[in-house]
N, C-alpha and C positions, 0 to 999 in steps of 0.2 A: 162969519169968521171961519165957520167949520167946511164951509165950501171954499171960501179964498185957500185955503189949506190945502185941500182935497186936490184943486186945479193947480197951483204949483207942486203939488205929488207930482201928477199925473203929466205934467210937461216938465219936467225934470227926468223922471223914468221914461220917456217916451224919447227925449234928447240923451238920454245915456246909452240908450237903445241902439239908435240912429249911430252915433259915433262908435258903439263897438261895432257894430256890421260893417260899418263904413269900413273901419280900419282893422277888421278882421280879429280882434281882441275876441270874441265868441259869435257863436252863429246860433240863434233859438231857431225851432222850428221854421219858422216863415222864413228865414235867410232864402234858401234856394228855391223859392217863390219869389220873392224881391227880386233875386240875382236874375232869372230869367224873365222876369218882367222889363229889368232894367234892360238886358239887352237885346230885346225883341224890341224893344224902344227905340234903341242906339238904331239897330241895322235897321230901322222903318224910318227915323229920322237921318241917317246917314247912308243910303244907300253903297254897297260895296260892286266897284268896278273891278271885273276881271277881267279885262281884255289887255291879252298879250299873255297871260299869267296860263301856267300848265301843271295842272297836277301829276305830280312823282308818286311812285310804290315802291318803301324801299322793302327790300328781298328779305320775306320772313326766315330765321333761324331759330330749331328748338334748345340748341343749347351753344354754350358759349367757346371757341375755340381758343388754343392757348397760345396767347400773345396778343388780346385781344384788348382794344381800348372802349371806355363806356363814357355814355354823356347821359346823366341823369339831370332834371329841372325838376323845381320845384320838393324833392326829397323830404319836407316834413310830415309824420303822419299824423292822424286824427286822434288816432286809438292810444296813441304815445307821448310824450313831449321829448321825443328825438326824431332820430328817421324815422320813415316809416316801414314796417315790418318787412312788407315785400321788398325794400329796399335792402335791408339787413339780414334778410334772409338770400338776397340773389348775391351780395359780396362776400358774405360766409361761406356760400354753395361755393363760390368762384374766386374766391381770394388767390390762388395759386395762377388761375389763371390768366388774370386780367394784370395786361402791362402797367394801367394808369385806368385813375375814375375819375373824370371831370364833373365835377355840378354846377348846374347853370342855375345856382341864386337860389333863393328862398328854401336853404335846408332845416332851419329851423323854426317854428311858430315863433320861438320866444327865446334868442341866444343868449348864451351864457359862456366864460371860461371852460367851466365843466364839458359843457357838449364839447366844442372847440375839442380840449383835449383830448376826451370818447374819440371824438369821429379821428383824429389823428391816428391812434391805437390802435384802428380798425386797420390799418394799414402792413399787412407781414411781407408782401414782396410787389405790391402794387406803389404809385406815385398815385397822391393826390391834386387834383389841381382844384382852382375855386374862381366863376366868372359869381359875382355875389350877386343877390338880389335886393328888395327894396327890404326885407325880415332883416336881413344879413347887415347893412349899411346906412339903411333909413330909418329906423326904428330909433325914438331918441336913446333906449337902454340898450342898442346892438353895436354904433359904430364904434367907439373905444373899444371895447369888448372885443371887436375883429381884429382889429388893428395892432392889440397887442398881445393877440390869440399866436398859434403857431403857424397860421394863412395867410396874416397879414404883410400884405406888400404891396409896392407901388403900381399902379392900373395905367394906362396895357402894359402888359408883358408876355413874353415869346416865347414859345416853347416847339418841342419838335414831337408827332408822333410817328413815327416811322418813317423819319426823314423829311413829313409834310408838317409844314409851319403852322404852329393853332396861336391865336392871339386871344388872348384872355384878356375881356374887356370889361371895364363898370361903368353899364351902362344906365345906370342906377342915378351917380353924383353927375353924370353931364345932362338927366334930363330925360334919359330914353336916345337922344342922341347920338352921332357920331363923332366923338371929340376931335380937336383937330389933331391932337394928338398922337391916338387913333389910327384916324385915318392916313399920317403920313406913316406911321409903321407898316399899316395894310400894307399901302403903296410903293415903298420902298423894297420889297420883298422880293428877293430874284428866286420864283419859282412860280409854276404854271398853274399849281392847286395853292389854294390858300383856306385854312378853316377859321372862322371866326366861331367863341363861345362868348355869349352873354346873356343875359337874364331876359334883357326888353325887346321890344319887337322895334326896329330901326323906321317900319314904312307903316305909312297912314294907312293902306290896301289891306294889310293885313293883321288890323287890328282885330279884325273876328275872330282870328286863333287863339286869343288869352281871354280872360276874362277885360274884355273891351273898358276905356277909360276914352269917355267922347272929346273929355278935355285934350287929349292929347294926338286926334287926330289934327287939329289946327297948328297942331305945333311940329308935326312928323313930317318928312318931304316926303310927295307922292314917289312913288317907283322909279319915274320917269329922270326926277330932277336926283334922287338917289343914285341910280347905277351912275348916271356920269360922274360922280366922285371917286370911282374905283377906274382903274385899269380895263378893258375892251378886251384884251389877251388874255386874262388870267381866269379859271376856272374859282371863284368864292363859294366856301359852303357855310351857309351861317349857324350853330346850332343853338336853338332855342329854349329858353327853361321856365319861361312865363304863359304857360300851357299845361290845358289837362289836370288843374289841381281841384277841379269839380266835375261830378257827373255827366252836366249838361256841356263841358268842354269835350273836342278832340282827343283823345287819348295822346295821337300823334297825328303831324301832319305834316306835309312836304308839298313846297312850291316851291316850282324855276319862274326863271325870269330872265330871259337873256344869261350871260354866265352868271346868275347867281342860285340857288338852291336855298330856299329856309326848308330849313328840319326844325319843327318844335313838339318839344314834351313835355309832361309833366306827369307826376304821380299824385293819384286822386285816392289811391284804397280801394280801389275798383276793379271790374272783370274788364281785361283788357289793358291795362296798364303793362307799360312798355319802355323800354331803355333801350338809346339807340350804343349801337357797336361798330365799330374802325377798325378795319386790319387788312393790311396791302391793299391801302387806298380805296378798300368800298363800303360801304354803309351799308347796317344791315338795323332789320326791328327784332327785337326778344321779348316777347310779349313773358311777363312775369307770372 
């Protein structure tokens, strides 16, 4: 009886285990031994084709110039249950500066009102915007909580930064997808740049920039069957927020693709972390 015991201890704490990693509730030690086992798995089992695909450098800058717009992903910290420091240390440094701060999703571990209202606060002459992530929207204690936070609004929605059109997308509730929704806004747009912000990564190719989910290469369009939903004329820049929130991620990273460009980041607490920056239509890195 004392060993019947012992074995349902021991597979109950080993499945409670499993489900917080899985779903990011805590990380013991081994996490990021798991996390890169899993995905040295993924890319061996799902080889990644780059052909046609070109890697971008966007233009480092050490500080931030005024009127300047910022796209931050993944913004929650470790050391915190808010943003993360460098985060809140580079919009306090630059609060005067920066016209607008976009975050591409996953700013909180664990939302709440409270944050919601914080992070609002933080705002003295800058606009916030919010493409949300799966923390933000998927969490079963986060979506009410957003939605009737001071962010909450209906997904896509338009906005202008300096004249150039950004569509703020949730790409969260369609799937990782590109809604159809979405997509007729992209498309209807009379202008020759167009920036997409959203949390998820839209193409199977380039699921190695986030922390990879194999499930959902089967469900993403390649590249190919991708671009032909958009426009041939229009320059797209997609920017990305499901990136860089661990060591073993990217900090940042950019690929073209015929007229499109993903830019993705993310904030991990790490040397090298980075926020990408808009102003008179070019994209720059601020490494933090």
């Amino acid at each position: 009886m004392t060993m019947l015991r012992l074995f349902i201890a021991l597979v109950a704490g080993f499945s409670i285990f499993v489900f917080g990693v899985t779903f990011e509730h805590y990380k013991y030690p081994p996490y990021s031994f798991l996390l890169n086992a899993k995905n040295s798995l993924i890319n061996f089992l799902v080889p990644i084709s780059r052909e046609g695909f070109e890697l971008c450098d966007l233009p480092a800058v050490s500080h931030v110039e005024e009127g300047s717009h910022a796209f931050i992903g993944h913004a929650y910290g470790r050391e915190t249950d808010f943003l993360a420091l460098n985060i809140l240390n580079f919009i306090g440094k630059n609060n005067h500066k920066l016209k607008s701060v976009s975050f591409t999703g996953d700013l909180f571990a664990v939302p709440s009102l409270n944050k919601w209202a914080r992070l609002s606060a933080l705002s003295e002459s800058h606009m916030i915007f919010i493409a949300p992530g799966n923390h933000d929207v998927a969490r079963p204690d986060s979506f009410d909580v957003f939605n009737i936070g001071p962010f909450g609004v209906s997904y896509p929605f338009l906005e202008k930064l300096d004249d150039i059109p950004v569509v703020y997308d949730d790409g969260v509730s369609s799937n990782w997808l590109i809604s159809s929704k979405s997509n007729e806004l992209i498309n209807s747009l009379a202008s020759q740049n167009v920036i997409i912000a959203r949390h998820n990564i839209p193409v199977s190719e380039l699921l190695h920039l986030a922390n990879s989910r194999a499930e959902m290469s089967n469900l993403l369009p390649d590249i190919n069957e991708f671009v032909r939903g958009f426009r041939a004329d229009v320059r797209y820049t997609w920017l990305i927020g499901d990136s860089g929130a661990f060591p073993e991620l990217p900090r940042l990273s950019c690929i073209q693709y015929s007229n499109h460009t993903f830019i993705a980041n993310g904030i991990g607490e790490v040397l090298g972390d980075s926020v990408v920056l808009f102003k008179d239509g070019n994209f720059y890195k601020h490494e933090l």
